[in-house]
Every structure is written in C-alpha cells, then in structure tokens.
N, CA, C and O atoms as a Maestro MAE file, in Angstrom:
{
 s_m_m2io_version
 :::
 2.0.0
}

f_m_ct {
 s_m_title
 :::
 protein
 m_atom[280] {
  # First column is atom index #
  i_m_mmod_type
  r_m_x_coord
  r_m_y_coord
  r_m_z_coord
  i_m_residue_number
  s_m_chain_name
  s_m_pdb_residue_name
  s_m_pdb_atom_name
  i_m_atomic_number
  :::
  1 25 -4.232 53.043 -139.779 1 A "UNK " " N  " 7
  2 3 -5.369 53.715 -140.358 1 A "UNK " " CA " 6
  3 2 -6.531 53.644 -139.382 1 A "UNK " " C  " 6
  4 15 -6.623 52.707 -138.589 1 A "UNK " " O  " 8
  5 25 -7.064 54.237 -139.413 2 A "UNK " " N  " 7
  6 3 -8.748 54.671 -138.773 2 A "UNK " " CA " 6
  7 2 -9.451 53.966 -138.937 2 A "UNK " " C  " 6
  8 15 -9.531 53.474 -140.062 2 A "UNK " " O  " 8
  9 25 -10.371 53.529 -137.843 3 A "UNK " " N  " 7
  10 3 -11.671 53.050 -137.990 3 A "UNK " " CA " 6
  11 2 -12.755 53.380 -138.830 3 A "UNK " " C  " 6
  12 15 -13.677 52.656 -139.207 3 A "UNK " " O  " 8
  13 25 -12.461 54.889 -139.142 4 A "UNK " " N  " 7
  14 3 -13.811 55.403 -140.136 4 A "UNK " " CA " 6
  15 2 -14.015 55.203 -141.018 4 A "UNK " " C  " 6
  16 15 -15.202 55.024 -141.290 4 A "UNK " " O  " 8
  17 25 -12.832 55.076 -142.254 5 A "UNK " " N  " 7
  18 3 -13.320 54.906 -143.293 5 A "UNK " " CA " 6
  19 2 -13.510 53.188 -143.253 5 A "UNK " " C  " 6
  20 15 -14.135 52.930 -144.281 5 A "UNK " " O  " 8
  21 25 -13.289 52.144 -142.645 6 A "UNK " " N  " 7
  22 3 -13.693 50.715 -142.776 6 A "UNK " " CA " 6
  23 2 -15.277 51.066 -142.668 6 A "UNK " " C  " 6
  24 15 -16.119 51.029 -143.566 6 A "UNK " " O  " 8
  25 25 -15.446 51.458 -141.144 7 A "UNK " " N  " 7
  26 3 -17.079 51.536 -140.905 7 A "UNK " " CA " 6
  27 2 -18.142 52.457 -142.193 7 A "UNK " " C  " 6
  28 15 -19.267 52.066 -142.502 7 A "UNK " " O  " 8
  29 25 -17.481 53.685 -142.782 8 A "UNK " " N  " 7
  30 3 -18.385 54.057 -143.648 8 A "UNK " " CA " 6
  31 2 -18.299 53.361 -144.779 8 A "UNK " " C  " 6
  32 15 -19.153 53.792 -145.554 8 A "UNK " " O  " 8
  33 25 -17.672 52.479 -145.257 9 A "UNK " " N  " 7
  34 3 -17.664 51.257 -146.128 9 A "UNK " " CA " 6
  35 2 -18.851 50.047 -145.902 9 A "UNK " " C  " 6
  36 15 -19.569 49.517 -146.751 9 A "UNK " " O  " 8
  37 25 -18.777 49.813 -144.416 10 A "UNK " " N  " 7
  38 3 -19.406 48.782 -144.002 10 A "UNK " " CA " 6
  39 2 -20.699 49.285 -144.121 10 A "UNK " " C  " 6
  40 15 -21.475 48.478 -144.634 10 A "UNK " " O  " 8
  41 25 -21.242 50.501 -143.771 11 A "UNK " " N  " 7
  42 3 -22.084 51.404 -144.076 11 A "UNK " " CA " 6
  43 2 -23.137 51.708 -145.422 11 A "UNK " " C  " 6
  44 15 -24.269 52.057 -145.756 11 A "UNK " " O  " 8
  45 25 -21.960 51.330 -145.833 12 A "UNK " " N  " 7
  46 3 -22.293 52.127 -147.550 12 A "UNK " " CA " 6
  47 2 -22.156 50.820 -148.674 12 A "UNK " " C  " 6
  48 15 -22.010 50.991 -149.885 12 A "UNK " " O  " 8
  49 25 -22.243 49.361 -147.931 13 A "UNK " " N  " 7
  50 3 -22.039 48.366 -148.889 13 A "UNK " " CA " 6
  51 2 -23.555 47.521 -148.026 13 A "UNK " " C  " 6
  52 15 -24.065 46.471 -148.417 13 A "UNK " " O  " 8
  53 25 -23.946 48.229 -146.981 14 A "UNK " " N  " 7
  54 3 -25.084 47.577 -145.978 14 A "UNK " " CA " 6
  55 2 -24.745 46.361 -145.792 14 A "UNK " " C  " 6
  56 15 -25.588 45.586 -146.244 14 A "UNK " " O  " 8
  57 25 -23.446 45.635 -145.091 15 A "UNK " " N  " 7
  58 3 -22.997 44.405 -145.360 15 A "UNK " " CA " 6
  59 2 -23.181 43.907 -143.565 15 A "UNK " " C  " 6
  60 15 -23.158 42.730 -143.207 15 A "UNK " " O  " 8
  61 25 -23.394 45.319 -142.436 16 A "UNK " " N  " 7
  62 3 -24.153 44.880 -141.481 16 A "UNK " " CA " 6
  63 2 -25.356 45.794 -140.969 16 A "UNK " " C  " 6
  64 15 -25.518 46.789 -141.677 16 A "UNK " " O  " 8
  65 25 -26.262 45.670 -139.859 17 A "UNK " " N  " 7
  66 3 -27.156 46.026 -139.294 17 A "UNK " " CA " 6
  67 2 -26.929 47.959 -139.336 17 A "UNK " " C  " 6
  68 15 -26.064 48.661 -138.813 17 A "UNK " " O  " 8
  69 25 -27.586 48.155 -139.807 18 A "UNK " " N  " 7
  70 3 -27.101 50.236 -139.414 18 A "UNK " " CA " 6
  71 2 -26.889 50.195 -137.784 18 A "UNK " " C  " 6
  72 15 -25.772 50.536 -137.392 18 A "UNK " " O  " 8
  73 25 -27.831 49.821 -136.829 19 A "UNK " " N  " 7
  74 3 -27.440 49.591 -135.130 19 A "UNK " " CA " 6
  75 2 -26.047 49.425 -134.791 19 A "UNK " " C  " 6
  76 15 -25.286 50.103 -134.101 19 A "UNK " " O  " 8
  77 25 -25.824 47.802 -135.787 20 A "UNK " " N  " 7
  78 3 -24.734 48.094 -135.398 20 A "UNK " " CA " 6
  79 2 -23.422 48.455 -136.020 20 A "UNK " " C  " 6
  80 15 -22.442 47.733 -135.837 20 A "UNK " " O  " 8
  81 25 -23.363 49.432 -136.675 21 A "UNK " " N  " 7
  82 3 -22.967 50.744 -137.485 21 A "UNK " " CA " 6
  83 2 -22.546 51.381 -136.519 21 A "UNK " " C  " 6
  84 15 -21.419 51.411 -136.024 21 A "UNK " " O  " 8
  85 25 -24.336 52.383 -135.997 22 A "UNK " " N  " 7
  86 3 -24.360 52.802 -134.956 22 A "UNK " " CA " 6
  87 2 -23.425 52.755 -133.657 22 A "UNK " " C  " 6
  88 15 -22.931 53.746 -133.119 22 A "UNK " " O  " 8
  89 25 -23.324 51.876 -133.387 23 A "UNK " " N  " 7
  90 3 -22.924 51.463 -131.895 23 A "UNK " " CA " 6
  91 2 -21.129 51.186 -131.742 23 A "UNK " " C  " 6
  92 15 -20.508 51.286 -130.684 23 A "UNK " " O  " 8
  93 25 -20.495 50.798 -133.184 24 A "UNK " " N  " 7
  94 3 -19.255 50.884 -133.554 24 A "UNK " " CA " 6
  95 2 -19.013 52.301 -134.233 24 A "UNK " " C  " 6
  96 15 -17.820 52.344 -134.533 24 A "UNK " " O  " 8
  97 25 -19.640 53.453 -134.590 25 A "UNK " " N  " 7
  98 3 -19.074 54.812 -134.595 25 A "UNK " " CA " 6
  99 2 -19.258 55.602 -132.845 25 A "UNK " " C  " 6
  100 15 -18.558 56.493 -132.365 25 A "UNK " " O  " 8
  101 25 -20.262 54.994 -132.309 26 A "UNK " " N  " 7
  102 3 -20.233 55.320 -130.661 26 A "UNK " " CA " 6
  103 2 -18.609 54.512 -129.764 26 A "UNK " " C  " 6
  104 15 -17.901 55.048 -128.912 26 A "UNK " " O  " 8
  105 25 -18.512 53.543 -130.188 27 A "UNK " " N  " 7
  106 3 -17.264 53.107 -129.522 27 A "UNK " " CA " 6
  107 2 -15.972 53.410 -129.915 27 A "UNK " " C  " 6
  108 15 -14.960 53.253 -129.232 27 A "UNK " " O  " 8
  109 25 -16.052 53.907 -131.185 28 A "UNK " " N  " 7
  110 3 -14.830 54.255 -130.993 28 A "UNK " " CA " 6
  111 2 -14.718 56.166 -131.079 28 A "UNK " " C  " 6
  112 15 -13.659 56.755 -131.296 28 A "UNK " " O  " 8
  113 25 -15.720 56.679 -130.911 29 A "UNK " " N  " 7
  114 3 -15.711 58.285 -130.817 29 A "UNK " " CA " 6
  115 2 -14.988 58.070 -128.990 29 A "UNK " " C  " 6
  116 15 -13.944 58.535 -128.532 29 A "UNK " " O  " 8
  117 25 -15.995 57.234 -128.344 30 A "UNK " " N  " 7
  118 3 -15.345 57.224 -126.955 30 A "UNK " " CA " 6
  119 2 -13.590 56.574 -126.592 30 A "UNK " " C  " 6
  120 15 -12.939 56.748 -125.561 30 A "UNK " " O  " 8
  121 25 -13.278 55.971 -127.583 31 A "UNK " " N  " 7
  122 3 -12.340 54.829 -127.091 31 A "UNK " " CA " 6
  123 2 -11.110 55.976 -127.057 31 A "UNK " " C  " 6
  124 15 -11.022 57.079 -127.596 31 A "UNK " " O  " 8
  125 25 -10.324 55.325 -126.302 32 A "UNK " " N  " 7
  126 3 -8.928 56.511 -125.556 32 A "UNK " " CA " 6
  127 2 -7.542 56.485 -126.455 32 A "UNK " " C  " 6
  128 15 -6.570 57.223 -126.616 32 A "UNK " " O  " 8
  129 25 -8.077 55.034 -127.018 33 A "UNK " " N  " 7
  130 3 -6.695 55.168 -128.055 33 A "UNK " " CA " 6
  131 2 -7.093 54.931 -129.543 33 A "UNK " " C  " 6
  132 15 -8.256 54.662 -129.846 33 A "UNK " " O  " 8
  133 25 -6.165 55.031 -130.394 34 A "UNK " " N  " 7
  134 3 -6.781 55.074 -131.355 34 A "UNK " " CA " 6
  135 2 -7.538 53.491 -131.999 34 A "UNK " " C  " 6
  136 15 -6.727 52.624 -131.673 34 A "UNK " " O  " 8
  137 25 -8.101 53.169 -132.356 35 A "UNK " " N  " 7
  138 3 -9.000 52.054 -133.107 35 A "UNK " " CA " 6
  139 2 -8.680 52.174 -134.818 35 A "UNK " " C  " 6
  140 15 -8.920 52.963 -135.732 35 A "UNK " " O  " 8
  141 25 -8.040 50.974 -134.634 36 A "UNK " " N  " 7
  142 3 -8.020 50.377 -136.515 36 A "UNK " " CA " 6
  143 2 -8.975 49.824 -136.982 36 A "UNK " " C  " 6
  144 15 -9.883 49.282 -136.352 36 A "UNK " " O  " 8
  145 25 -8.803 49.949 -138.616 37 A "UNK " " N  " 7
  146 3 -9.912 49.570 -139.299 37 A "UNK " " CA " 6
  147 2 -9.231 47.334 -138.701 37 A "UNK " " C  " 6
  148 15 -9.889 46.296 -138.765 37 A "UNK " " O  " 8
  149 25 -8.423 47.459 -138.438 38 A "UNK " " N  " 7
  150 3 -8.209 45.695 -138.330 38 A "UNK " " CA " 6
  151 2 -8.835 45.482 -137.230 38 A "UNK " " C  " 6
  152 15 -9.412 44.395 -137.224 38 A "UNK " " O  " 8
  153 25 -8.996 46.360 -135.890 39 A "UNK " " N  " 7
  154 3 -9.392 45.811 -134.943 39 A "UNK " " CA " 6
  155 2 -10.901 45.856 -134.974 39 A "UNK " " C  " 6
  156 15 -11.563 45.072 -134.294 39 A "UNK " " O  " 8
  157 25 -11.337 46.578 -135.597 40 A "UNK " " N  " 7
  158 3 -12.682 46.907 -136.167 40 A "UNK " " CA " 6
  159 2 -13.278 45.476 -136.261 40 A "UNK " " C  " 6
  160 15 -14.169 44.872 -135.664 40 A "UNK " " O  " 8
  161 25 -12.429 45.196 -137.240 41 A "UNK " " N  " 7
  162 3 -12.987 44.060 -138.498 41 A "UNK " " CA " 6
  163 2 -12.304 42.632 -137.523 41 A "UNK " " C  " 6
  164 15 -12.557 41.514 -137.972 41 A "UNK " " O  " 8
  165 25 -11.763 42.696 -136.688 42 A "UNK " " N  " 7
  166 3 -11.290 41.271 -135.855 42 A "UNK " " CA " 6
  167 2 -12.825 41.009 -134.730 42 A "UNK " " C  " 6
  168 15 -13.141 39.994 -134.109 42 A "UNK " " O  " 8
  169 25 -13.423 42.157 -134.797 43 A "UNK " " N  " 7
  170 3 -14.922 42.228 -133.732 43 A "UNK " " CA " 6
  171 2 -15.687 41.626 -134.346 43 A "UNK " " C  " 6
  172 15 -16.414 40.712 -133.955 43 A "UNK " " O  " 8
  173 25 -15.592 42.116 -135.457 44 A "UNK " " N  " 7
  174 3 -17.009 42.128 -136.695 44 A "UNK " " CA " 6
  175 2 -17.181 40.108 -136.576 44 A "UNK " " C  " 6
  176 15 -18.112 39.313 -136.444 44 A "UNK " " O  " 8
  177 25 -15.743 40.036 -136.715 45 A "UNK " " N  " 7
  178 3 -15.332 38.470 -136.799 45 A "UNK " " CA " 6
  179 2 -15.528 37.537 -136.545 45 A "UNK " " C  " 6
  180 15 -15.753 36.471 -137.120 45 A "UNK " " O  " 8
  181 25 -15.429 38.007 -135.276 46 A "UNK " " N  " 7
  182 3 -15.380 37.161 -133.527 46 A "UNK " " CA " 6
  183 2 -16.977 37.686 -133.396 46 A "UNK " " C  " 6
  184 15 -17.365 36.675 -132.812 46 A "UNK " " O  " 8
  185 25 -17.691 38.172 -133.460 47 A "UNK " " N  " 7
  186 3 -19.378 38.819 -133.588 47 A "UNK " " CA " 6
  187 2 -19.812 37.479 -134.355 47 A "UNK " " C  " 6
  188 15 -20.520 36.644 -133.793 47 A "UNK " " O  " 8
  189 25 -19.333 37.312 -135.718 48 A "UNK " " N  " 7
  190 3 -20.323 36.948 -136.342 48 A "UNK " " CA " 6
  191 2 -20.531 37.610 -137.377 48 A "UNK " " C  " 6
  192 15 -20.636 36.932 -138.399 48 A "UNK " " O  " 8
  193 25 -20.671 39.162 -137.528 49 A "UNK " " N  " 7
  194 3 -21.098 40.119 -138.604 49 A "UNK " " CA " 6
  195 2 -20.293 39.838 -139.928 49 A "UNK " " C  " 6
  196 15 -20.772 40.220 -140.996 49 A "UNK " " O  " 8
  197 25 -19.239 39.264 -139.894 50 A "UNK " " N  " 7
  198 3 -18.380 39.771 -140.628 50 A "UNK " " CA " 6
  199 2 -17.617 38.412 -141.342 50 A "UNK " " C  " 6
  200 15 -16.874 38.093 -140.414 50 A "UNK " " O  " 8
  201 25 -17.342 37.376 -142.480 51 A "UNK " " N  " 7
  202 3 -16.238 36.421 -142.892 51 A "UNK " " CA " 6
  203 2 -14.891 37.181 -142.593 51 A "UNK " " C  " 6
  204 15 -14.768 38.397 -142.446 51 A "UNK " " O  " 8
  205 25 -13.670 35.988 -142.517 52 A "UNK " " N  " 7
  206 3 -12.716 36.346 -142.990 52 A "UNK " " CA " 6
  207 2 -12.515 37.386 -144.108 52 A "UNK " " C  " 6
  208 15 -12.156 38.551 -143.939 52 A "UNK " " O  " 8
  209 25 -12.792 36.803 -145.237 53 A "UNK " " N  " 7
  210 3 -12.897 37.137 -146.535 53 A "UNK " " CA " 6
  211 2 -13.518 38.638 -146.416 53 A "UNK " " C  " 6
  212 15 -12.821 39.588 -146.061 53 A "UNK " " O  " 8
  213 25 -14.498 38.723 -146.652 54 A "UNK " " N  " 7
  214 3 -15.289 39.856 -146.182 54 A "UNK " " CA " 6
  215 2 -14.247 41.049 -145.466 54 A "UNK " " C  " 6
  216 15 -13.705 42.012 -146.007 54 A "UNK " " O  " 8
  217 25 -14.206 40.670 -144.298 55 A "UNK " " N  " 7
  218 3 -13.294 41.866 -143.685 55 A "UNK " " CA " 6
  219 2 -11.997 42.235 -144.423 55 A "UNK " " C  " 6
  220 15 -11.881 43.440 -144.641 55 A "UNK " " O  " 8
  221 25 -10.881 41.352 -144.903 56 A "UNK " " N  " 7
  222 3 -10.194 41.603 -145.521 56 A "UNK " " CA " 6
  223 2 -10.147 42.222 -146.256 56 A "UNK " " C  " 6
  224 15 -9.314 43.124 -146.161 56 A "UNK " " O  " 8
  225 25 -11.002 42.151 -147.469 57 A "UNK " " N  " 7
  226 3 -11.279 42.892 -148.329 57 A "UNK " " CA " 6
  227 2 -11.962 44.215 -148.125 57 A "UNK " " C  " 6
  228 15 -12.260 44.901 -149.103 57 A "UNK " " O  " 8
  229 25 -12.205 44.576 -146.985 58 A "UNK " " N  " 7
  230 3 -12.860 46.160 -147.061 58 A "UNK " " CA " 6
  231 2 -11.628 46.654 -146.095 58 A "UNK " " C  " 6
  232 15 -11.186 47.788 -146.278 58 A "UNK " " O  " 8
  233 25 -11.137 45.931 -145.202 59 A "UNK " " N  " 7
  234 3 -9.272 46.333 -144.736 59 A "UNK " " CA " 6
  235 2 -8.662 46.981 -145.639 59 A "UNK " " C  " 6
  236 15 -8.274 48.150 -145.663 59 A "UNK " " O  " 8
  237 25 -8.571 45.804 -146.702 60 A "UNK " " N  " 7
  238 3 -7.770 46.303 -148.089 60 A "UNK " " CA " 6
  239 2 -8.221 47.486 -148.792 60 A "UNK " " C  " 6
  240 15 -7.397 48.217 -149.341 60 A "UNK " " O  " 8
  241 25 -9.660 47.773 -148.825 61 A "UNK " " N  " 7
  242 3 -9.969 48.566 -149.435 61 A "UNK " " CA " 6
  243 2 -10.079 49.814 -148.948 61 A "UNK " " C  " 6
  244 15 -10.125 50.778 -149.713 61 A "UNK " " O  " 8
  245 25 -10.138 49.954 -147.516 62 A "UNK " " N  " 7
  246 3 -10.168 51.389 -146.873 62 A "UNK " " CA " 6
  247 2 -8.807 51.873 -146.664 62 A "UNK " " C  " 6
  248 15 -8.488 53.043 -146.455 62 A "UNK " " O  " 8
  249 25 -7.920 50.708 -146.754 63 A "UNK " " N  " 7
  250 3 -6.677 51.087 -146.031 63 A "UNK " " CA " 6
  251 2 -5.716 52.170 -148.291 63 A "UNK " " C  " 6
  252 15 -4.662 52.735 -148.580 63 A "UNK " " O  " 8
  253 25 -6.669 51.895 -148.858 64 A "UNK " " N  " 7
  254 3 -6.128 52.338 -150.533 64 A "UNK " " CA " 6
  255 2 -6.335 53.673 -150.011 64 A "UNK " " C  " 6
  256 15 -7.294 54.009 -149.316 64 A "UNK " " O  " 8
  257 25 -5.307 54.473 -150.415 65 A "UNK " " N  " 7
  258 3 -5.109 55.866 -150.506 65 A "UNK " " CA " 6
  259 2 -6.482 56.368 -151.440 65 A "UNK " " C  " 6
  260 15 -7.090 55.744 -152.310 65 A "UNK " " O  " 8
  261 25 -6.706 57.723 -150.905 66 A "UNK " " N  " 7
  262 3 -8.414 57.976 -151.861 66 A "UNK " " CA " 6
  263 2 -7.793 58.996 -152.623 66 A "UNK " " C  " 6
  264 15 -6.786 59.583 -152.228 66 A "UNK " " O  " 8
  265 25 -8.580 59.321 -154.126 67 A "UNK " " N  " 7
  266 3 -8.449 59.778 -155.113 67 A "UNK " " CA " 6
  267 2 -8.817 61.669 -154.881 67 A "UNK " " C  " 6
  268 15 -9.881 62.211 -155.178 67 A "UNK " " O  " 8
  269 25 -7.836 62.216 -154.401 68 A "UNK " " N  " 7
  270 3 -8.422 63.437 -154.231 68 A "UNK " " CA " 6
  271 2 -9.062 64.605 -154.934 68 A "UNK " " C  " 6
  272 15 -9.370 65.745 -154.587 68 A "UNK " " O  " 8
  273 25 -9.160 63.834 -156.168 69 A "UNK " " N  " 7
  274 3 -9.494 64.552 -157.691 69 A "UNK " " CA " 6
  275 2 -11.122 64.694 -157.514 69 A "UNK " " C  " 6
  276 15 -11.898 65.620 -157.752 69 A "UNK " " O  " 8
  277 25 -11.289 63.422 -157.013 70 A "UNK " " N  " 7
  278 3 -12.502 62.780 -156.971 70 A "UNK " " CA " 6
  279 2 -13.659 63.035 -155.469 70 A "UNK " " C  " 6
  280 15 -14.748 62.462 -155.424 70 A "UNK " " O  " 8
  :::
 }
 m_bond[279] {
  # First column is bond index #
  i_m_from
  i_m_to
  i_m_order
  :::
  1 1 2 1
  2 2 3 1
  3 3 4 2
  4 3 5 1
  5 5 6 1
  6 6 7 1
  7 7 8 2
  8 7 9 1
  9 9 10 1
  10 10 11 1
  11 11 12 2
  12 11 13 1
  13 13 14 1
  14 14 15 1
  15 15 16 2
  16 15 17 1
  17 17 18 1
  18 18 19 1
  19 19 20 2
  20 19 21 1
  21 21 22 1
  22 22 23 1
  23 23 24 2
  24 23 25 1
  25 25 26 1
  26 26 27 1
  27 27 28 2
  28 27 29 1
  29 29 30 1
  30 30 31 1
  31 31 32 2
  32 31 33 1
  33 33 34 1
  34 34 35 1
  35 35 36 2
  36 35 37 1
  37 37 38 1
  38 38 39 1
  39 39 40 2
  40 39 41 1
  41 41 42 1
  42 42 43 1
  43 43 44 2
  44 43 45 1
  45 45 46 1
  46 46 47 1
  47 47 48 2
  48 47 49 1
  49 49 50 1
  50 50 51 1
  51 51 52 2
  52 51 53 1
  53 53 54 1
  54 54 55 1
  55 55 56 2
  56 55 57 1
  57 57 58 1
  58 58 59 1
  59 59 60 2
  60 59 61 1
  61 61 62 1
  62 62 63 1
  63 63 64 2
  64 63 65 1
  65 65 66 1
  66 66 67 1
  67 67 68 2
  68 67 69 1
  69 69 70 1
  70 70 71 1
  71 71 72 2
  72 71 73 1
  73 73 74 1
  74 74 75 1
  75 75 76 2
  76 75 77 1
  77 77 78 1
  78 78 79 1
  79 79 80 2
  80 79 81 1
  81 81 82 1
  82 82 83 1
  83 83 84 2
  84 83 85 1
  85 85 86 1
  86 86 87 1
  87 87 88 2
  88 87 89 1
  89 89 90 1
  90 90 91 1
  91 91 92 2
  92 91 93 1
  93 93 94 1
  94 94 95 1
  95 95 96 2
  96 95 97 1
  97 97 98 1
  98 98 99 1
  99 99 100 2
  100 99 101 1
  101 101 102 1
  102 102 103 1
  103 103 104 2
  104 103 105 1
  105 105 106 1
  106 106 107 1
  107 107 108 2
  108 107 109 1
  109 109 110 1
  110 110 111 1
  111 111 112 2
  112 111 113 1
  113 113 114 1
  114 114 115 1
  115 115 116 2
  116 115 117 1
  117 117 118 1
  118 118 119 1
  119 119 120 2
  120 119 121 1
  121 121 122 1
  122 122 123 1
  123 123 124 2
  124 123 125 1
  125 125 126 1
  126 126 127 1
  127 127 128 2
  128 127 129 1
  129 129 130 1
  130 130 131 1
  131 131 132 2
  132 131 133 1
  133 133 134 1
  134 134 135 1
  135 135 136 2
  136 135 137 1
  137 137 138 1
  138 138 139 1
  139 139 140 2
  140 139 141 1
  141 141 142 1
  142 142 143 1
  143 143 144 2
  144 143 145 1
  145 145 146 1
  146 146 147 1
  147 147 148 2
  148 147 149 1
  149 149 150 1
  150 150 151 1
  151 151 152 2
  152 151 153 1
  153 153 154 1
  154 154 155 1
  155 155 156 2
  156 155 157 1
  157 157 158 1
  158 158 159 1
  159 159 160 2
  160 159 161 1
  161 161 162 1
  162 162 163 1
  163 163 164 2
  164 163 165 1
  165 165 166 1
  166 166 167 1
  167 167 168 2
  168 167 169 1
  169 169 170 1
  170 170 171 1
  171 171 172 2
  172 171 173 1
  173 173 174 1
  174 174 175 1
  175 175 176 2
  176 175 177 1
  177 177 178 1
  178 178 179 1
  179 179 180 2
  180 179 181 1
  181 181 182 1
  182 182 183 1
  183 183 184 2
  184 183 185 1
  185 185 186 1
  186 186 187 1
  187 187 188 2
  188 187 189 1
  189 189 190 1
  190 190 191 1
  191 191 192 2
  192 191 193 1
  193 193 194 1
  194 194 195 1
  195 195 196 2
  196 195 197 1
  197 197 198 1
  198 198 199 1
  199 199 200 2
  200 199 201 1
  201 201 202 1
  202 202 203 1
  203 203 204 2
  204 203 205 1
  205 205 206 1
  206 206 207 1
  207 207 208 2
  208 207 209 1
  209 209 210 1
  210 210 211 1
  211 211 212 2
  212 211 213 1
  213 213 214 1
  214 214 215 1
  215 215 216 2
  216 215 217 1
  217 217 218 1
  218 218 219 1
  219 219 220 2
  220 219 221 1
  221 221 222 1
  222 222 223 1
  223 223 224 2
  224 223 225 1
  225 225 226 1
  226 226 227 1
  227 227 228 2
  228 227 229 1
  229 229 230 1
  230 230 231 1
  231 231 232 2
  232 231 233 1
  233 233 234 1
  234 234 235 1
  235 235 236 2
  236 235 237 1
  237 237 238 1
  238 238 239 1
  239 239 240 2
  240 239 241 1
  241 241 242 1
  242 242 243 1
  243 243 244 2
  244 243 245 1
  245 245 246 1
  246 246 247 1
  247 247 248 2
  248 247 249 1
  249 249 250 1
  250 250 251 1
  251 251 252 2
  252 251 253 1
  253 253 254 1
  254 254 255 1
  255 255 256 2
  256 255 257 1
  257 257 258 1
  258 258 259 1
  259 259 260 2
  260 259 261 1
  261 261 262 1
  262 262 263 1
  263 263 264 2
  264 263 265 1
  265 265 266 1
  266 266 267 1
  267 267 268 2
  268 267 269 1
  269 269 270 1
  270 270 271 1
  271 271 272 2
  272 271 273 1
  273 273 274 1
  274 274 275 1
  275 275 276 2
  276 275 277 1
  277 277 278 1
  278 278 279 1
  279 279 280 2
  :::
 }
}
C-alpha cells in the first residue's frame, strides 16, 4: 500500500507537525520506488514523531479497504 493514505491520516488526526507532513508528501512524490505506508511510519519512529503503538494503528488503519459508498 501507499504512502498517501497513512500521511493524509497523519494529516487529518494532526498527530505530527503539518512541515513535517509537508516534507514527507515532498519525499515521496520524488522517491523512485514506491514508498509504504510501513516505511513511512518506521521514519516517523526512528524521528521521534511517531510511538510504536501510534504508527501501527494508523498502518492498520490506512492499510482497511475504504468504503466506496461513502
């Protein structure tokens, strides 16, 4: 799965800095291969931004199929 929907989660729960929001939708628009929402959230980690716990749970939650009704 994609980096995007983790980050517009991370986004949309304000759980880090919008900058650096910012600066992780800039790295991976550039990056050559594709970027997971895990490798995302292993940065966030190793940063600081982010618990275990925390990341997991928005992993889990971006990686849920979305409701297309909705």
């Amino acid at each position: 799965m994609s980096a995007s929907r983790f980050i517009d989660l991370l986004a949309d729960r304000k759980l880090i800095d919008p900058k650096v929001v910012d600066r992780l939708r800039a790295a991976c628009a550039k990056a050559t291969q594709e970027v997971t929402a895990e490798k995302v959230a292993k940065k966030l980690i190793a940063d600081g931004h982010l618990t275990p716990f925390q990341a997991k749970e928005l992993v889990d939650l971006a990686n849920k199929p979305t409701d297309p009704a909705s």
